[in-house]
N, C-alpha and C positions, 0 to 999 in steps of 0.2 A: 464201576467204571474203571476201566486201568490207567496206571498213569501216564500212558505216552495220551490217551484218547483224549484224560483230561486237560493233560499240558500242550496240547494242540488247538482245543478248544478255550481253553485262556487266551493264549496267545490271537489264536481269531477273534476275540472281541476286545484286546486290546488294538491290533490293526484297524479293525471296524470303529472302533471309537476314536481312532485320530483322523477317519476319513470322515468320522461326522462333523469333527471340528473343525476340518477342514470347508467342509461343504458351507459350515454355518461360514464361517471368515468368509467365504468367499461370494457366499449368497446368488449361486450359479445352481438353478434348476435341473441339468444334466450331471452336476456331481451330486447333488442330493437323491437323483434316479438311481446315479451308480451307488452311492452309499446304500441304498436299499434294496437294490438287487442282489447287492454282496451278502447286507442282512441276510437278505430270504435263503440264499445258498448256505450261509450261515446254519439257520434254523432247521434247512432241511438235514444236515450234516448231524444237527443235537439231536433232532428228533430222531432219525432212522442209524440207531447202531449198525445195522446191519450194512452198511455202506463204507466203503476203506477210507476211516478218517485220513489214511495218507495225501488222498486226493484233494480234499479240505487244507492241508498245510502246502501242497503243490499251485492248490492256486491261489492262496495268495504269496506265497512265496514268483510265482510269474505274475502274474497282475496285478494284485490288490498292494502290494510293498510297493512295486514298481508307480502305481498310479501315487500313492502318497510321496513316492519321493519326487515324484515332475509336481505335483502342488506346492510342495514345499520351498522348493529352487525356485520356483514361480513366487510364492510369496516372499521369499528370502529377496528376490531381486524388486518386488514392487515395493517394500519397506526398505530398502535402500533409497530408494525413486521416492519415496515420500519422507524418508528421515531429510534428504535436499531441500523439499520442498518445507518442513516443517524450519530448518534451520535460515530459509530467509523468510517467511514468516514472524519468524520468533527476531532477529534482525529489524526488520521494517517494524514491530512494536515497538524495540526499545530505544527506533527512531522518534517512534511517533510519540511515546510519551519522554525523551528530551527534548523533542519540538513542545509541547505542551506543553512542558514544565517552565520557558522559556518566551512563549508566546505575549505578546504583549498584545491582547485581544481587542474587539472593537470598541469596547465599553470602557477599558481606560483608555484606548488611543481618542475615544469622544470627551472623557471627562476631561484630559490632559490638553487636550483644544480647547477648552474655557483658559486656563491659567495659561496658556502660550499666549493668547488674544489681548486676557487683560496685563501682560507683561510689554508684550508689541504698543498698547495705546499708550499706556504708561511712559512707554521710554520714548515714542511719540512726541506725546504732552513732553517731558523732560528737554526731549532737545529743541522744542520749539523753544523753551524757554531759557534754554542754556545760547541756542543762534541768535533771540531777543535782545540776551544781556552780553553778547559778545562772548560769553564767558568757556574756560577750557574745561568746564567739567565734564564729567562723564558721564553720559546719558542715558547710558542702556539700562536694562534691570538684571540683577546678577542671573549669570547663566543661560542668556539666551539661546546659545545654541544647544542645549541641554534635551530640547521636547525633540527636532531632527534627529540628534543624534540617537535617542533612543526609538524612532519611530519612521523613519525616512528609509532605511532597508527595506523594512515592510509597509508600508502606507502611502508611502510620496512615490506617485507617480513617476515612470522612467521616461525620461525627452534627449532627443540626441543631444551630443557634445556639443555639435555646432550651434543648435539654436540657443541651450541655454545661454551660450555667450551673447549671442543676439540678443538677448533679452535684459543683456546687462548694460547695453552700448547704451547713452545719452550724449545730450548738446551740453556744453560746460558751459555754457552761457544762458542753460536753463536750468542749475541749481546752486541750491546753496551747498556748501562743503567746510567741514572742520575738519578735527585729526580725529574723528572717531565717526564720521557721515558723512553721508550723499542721499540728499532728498532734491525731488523736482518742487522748483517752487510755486507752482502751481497744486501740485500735489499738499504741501504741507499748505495752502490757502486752503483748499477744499476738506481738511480732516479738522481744519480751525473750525470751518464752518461746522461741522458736523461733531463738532464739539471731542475729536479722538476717539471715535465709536465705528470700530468696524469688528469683524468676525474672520474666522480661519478659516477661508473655503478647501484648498487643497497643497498640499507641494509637491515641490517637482523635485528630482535630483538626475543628475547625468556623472557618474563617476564618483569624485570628493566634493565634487559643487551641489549647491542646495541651496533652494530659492522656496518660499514661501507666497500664497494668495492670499489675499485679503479682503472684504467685499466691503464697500463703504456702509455703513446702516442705512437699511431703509433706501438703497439705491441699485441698479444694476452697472455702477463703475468700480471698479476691484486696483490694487494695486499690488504691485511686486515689491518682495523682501529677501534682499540677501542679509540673513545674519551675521556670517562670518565679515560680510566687508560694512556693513553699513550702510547698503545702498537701499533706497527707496524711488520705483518709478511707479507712474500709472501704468497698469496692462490692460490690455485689450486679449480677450481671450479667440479672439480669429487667429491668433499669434500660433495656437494648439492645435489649428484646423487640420487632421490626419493620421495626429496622435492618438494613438490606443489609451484609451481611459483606462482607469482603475478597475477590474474586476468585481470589486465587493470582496473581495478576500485579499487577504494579506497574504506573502509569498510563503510563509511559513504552515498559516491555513490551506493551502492550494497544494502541500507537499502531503500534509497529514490526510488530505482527500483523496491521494491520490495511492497513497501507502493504503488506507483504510480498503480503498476499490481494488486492489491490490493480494490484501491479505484474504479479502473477502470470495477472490477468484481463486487464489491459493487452497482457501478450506473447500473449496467445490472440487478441486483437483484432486488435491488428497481424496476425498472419498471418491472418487472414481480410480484415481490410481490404485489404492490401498487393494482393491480386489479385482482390477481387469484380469483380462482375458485377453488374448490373441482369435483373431478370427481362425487362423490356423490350430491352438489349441481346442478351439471351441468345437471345430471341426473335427478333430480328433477324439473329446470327450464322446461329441453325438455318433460316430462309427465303432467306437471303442462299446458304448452301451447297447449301441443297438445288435453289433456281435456276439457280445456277453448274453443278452437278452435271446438269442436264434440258440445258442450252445446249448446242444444235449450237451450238460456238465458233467454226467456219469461215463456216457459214449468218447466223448471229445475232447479230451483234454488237452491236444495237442490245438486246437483252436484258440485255447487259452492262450498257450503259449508263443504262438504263431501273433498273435495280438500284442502278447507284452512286449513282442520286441520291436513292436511300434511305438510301445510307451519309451523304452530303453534309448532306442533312437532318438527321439524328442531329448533326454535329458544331454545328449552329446550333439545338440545343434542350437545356434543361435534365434530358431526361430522365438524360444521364450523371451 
């Protein structure tokens, strides 16, 4: 074999073998037709010396180079399209596990509502006994605004500005008050009776204000707790009639859902981005094969070429 025949024929199954890796990336049926239509032209070229391997290096020198470089521009510009896609992916993870890492989840926000409750009866009890003895001590238990503060972002229910204030108003003729409370005194008869036993049904916040529920034990009458001031009234929950209830998730929970539903759309895009097609391309691979596939190869080589320079065009228009 001489060496232009052989280094022609290298050089074609080097071209052939990047139109097959192509074909695979791309996993498109009519380039894996053309990959092996090339093949065969190919093989007819090794097999029959007797044919001007010139015409072997002419066509893929017009077609087969020409088709690999519109794949490539095409892939070069859909892994740009998906490097985007992968960089808010990769983004929204390393939200969602700082959200995570951060999350004050449902299981301590439940355990931490036991030690709020029996702090609330506690300080209770204390100031009933502190308003008893006249006395100015301090009644609360250290830290009560401590459970809010770590849990009221996410857990205490959002009520507008206006109402929460409503819900602060009282008759001053209906409690008792020292320099560290305000309870209704019908309220502090009712939790005497009940011996200081209630539970932490839910809270509310509207801006820096936060108010706590309370449910009396063993009854369906509940009362209101501002930490920060000290106040105690009875609530009536018709008070909430309109208010959007809690979800069941915390607002931090509801981001990480929402990042998660997210990325998860994201990795479905990637794999369809990573290897689309233009219907317009597509349309050109099926005309372009079905051409190549009519061509007397030995006869008509100018068909080849009259075809590449539809591939050529493609690579100088934005249809890609």
């Amino acid at each position: 074999m001489d060496e232009n025949r052989a280094a022609v024929l290298n050089n074609s199954r080097r071209i052939i073998s990047k139109l097959q890796l192509l074909s695979v990336f791309f996993g498109d049926e009519m380039i894996y037709k053309l990959y092996l239509r090339t093949q065969v032209i190919h093989q007819l070229f090794e097999n029959s010396e007797e044919l001007d391997i010139n015409k072997l290096e002419l066509f893929h020198l017009q077609f087969t180079q020409t088709l690999v470089e519109l794949l490539r521009k095409i892939k070069r510009n859909n892994e740009q399209s998906v490097s985007l896609l992968l960089e808010e992916e990769q983004l929204n993870q390393e939200l969602i596990e700082n959200l995570q890492s951060t999350l004050a989840n449902r299981e301590t926000f439940r355990l931490e509502q036991h030690r709020q409750t029996l702090k609330i009866n506690n300080s209770l009890r204390k100031l009933y006994e502190v308003l008893s003895a006249d006395s100015g001590e301090y009644p609360f238990a250290k830290n009560l605004n401590g459970f809010s503060a770590r849990f009221a972002r996410d857990f205490y229910r959002e009520i507008p500005h206006g109402l929460i204030e409503e819900l602060m108003q009282y008759t001053p003729t209906e409690v008792y008050t020292n320099a560290y409370a305000v309870i209704q005194r019908k309220l502090m008869g009712v939790l005497c009776k009940y011996e200081f036993r209630s539970a932490f049904q839910e809270g509310l916040r509207a801006g820096e204000l936060i108010a706590e529920i309370y449910r009396l034990h063993d009854t369906d009458r509940y009362f209101i707790c501002f930490p920060a001031s000290g106040l105690f009234l009875f609530f009536d929950y018709s008070r909430l009639q309109g208010v959007e209830e809690d979800s069941g998730l915390s607002q931090k929970e509801s981001v990480i859902r929402e990042l998660t539903n997210r990325n998860s759309q994201l990795q479905n895009s990637i794999s369809m981005v990573k290897s689309t097609l233009t219907p317009e391309i597509k349309l050109l691979l099926t005309e372009n094969y079905k051409k190549l596939n009519d061509i007397n190869f030995l006869q008509s080589i100018a068909d080849v070429d009259a075809q590449a320079n539809l591939l050529k065009t493609m690579l100088n228009t934005n249809v890609i």
